[in-house]
N, C-alpha and C positions, 0 to 999 in steps of 0.2 A: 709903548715901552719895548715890546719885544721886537718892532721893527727896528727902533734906535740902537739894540743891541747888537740884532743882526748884520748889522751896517757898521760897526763897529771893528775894531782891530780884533776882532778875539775868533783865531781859528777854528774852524769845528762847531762858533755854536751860528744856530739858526733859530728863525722864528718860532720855528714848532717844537716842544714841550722847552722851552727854556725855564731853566732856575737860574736865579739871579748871582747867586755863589757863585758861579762859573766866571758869567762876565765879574765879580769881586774879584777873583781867583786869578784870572790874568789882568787885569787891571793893576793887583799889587805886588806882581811881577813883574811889571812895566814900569812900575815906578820905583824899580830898585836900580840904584847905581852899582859898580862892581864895588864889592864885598859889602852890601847891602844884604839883610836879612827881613821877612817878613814872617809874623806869626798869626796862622788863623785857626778855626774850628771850622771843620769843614765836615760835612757830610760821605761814608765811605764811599760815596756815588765817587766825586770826586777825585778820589785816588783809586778809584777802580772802573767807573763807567768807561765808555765811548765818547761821551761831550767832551771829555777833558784830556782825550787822548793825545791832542796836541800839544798842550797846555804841557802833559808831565815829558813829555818827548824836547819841545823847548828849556824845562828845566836841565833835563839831563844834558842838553848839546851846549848850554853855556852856564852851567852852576851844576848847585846839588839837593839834595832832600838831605837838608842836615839833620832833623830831628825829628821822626815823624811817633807819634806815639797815639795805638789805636783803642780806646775804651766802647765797651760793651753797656749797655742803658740796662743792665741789668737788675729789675726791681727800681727804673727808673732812677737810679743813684746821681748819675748826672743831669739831664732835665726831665725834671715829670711832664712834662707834657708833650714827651718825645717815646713814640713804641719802646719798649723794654729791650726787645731782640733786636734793634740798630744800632749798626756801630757809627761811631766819629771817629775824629782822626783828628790829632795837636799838629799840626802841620807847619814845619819851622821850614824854607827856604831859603836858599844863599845866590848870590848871583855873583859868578866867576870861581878861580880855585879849584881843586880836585873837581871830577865827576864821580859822586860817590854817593851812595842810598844807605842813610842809617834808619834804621828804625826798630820799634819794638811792642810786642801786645798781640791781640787785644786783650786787656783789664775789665774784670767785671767788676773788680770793688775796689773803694780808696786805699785799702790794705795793700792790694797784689801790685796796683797803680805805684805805689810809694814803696816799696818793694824792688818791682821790677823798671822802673822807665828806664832806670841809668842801666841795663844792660841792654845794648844798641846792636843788634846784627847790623854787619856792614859788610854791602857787596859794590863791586867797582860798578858804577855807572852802563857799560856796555853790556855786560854780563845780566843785570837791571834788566834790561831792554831786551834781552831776547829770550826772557820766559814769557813774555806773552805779546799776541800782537799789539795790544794798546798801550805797555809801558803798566800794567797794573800793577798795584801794589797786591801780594799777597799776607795773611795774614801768620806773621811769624810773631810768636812769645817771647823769643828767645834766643841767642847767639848758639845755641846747640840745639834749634831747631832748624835756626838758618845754616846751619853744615848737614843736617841734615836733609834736606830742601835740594844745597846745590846738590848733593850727591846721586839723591833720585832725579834730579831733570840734567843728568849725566847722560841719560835714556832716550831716546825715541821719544817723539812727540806720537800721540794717538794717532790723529791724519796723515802719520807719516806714509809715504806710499812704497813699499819695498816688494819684492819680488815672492809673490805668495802670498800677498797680505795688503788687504785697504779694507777697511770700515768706517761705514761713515754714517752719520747718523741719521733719522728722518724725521718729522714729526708724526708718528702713529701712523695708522692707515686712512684716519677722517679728524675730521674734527668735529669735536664735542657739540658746536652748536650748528657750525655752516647741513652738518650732516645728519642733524636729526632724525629728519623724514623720515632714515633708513633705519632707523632705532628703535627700538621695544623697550618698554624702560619695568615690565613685572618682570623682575629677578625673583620672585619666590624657586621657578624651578626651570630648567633648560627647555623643557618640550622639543627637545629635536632641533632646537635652534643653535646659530653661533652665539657664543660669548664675546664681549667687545668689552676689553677691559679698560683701568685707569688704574694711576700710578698704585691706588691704594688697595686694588684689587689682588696682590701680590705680594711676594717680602724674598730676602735673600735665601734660598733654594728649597722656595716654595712658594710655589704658580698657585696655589688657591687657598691663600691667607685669610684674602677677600672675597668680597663678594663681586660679580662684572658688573662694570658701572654700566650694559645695558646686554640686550639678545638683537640677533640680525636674523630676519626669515632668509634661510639659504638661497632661496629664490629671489628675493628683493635685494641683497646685499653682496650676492657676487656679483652678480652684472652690476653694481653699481663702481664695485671695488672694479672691475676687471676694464671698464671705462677708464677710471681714474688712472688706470695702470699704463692704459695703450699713451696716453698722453703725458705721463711720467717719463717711462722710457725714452721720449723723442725732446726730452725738456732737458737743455745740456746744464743746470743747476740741480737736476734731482738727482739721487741717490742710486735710483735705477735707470738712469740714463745711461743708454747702450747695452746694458744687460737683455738675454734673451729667458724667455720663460716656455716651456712646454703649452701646447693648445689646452687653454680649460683650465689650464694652473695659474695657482694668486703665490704672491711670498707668505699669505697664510698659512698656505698649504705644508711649510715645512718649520721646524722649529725655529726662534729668533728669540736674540739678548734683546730685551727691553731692561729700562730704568723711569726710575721718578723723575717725572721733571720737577716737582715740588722739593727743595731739603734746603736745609738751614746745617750751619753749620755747629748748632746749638743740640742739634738733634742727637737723639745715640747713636744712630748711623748716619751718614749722607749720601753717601753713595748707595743705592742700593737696585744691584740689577738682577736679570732673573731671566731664567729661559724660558720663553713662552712656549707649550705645547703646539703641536702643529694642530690649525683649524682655530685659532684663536686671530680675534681684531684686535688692535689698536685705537684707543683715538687719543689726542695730540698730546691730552698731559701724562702719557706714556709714548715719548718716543722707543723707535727698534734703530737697532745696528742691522745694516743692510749688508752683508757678506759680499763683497765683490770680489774679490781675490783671498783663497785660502780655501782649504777644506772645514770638517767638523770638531778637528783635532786644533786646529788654529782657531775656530771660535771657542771652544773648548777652555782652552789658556788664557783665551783673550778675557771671559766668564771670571775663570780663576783669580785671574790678575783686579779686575775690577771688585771682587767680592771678599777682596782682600783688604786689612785693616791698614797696611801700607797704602794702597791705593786710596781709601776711602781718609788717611791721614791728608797726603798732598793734598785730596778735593778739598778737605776743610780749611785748608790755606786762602781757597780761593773764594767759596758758594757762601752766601750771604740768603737768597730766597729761594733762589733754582738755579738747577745745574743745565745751566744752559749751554749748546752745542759749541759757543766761541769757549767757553770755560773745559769742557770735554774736550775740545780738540787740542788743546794745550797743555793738558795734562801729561806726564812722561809715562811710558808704557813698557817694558824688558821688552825687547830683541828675542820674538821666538823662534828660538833652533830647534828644529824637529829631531834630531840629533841628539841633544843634548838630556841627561837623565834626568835632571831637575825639571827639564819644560815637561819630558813625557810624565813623570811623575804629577805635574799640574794637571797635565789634562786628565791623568787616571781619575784625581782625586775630584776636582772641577765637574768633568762628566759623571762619576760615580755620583754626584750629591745633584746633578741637576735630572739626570734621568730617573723622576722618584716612581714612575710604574710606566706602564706599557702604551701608554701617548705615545713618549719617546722612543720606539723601539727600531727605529727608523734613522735617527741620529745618534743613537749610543752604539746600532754597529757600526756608522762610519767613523765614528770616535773611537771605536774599539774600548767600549768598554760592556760593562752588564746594565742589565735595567732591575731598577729597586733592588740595590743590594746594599745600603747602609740602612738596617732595619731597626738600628737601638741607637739611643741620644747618645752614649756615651761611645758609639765608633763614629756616630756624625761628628762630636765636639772634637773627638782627636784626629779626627782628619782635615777640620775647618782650622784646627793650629798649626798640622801641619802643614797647609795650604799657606797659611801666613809665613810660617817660617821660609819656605821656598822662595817667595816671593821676595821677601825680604833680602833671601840670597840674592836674586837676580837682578836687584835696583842696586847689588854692591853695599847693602848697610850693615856697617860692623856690631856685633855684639853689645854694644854699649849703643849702638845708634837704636837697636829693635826695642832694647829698655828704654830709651825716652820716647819713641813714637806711643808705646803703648801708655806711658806715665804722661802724656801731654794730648793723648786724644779726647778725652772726653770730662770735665768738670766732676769730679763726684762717683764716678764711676771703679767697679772694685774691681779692676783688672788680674790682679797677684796668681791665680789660679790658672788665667789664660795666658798669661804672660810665659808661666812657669812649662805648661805644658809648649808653648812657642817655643821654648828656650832650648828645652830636651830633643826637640827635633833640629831646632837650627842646628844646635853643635853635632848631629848627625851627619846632618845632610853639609856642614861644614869641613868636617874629618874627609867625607868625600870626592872633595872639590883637587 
């Protein structure tokens, strides 16, 4: 079966892991005449993988996504015998006419479903196609989230490469099985060893939430990391290729933004990154941001920007199991001016909340700021609002745009408080502009 498919008209797929929706998928494309329509249930893979990347690039270059409407299995509502946390997609296509992408959702219950389907965000076809390289559908509720949406990917893509600034991402320093060997796995207490974390070993600005998903004997694990590295740097796909390092130095050795690779977009946060203390590992379900261009004041921002509920709203448009590096690198980023009072003010507050003691003492003076000096919840919360608000300024969202990101991130959640404190800073730092 999967060779017959393979051999088939259907671009993009191949032998190996084929689902059969795919070839369905262009099949009843194929067999539409112009102003012919097809309706299917299709899988979000579909409107968001890689197999079908052709597939929705075809639709756009000679029709449209007339109706596409996305529900959540939530509690199983639509088929039980389908994960809860997977989304479908009502997937209505048109062949010929406008090049135009309507769509709306995701819907977790019949209520919201019937509610909301008839309110349709609609973006022109081309405009579609250059939020992400595969033509994916992102996950918009709503016609005032989709103006919201266009306005932040107004921005910088993440892997944009400008003048002072590229980050890029890696997977960890090892990976969790290929690297065992080199692993201790009693975490009751450090004895002198490295910590080698994982996504869950951490939380948003704070490096020991968790506990390290293992220990490195110093002596066994740099020479192995330091091996790894010589052959990194000479590998024109890695992340540290052409970068030079000090004799005897690892990118251990100095502090780095890691994130989960694990997150849903179900979750209460999804985005969630974190400055790893210097002398800490990685392994792969914590990727790090590899600093190639920029100082600590430009990773600083960069921190900010990601730890931010604007940032961590766009990901949820996108992340479905993991935020994976094609989904990261499409994500829109502000333009940071070292210049400009709003960025330095990010980094103030960015480095203040990531530098929590004297690990970092080494990166908070090139960041210019103190180390452990947000010492009580209540100037951490006000500086994490006004971190948002900032942000918020620099993606361009109006006043009414920062109330719906926060009224539409998260199902159930009692925003009002944080919202409120968000709001008293925007119109500050708004007055100032």
């Amino acid at each position: 079966m999967a060779d017959a498919v393979s051999s088939g008209p259907y671009a993009g797929l191949g032998a190996a892991h084929l689902d059969l929706y795919q070839a369905f998928a262009w099949r009843n494309w194929q067999l539409l005449r112009a102003g012919g329509r097809s309706a299917l249930v299709l899988p979000r893979g579909a409107l968001a993988g890689a197999s079908l990347a052709a597939w929705r690039r075809e639709i756009l270059a000679h029709g449209s996504f007339a109706d596409v409407c996305f529900l959540v299995n939530n509690q199983q509502w639509v088929f039980p015998e389908v994960h809860p946390q997977y989304t479908i997609g009502l997937t209505v296509t048109e062949k010929g006419g406008e090049r135009v992408v309507r769509w709306a959702g995701p819907f977790a219950n019949q209520k919201d479903l019937l509610k909301g389907a008839g309110e349709l965000a609609e973006v022109p076809g081309d405009e579609f196609v250059s939020w992400s390289n595969t033509a994916a559908f992102p996950l918009i509720p709503d016609p005032d989230s989709a103006q919201v949406f266009r306005q932040m990917n107004k921005n910088a893509r993440f892997d944009a490469v400008r003048d002072g600034w590229e980050f890029r991402p890696l997977q960890g320093d090892m990976n969790a099985s290929g690297d065992r060997s080199v692993m201790e796995f009693d975490t009751e207490a450090p004895r002198g060893r490295i910590p080698v974390v994982a996504g869950a070993s951490y939380n948003l600005w704070d490096p020991d939430a968790g506990t390290p998903f293992a220990y490195g004997n110093p002596k066994v694990l740099r020479p192995h990391l330091a091996n790894k590295l010589a052959g990194a740097v000479r590998n024109s796909r890695s992340a540290y290729n052409g970068l030079k390092f000090a004799p005897k130095t690892l990118p251990m050795d100095s502090a780095r933004i890691a994130f989960r690779d694990i997150a849903r977009a179900t979750d209460t946060r999804t985005a969630i990154p974190c400055l790893l203390p210097p002398g800490t590992a990685a392994v792969h379900q914590s990727p790090i941001l590899v600093r190639r261009q920029g100082d600590e004041k430009a990773e600083a921002f960069l921190l900010g920007v990601m730890s931010s509920i604007p940032f961590d709203w766009g990901a949820r448009r996108w992340v479905e199991l993991h935020l994976t590096f094609e989904l990261l690198n499409a994500l829109p980023v502000p333009v940071y001016d070292p210049d400009s009072a709003a960025a330095k003010r990010v980094v103030e507050i960015a480095g203040r909340l990531a530098a929590v003691d004297g690990r970092y003492a080494d990166w908070a003076g090139n960041a210019g700021v103190p180390v452990g000096s947000v010492r009580t919840r209540p100037d951490k919360d006000d500086l994490v609002a006004e971190l948002d608000a900032l942000v918020s300024l620099l993606y361009g969202l109006s006043e009414d745009q920062v109330e719906h990101v926060f009224a539409a991130f998260h199902r159930g959640w009692n925003y009002a408080s944080r919202l409120d404190a968000v709001l008293k800073h925007y119109r500050v730092w708004k007055g100032k502009a």
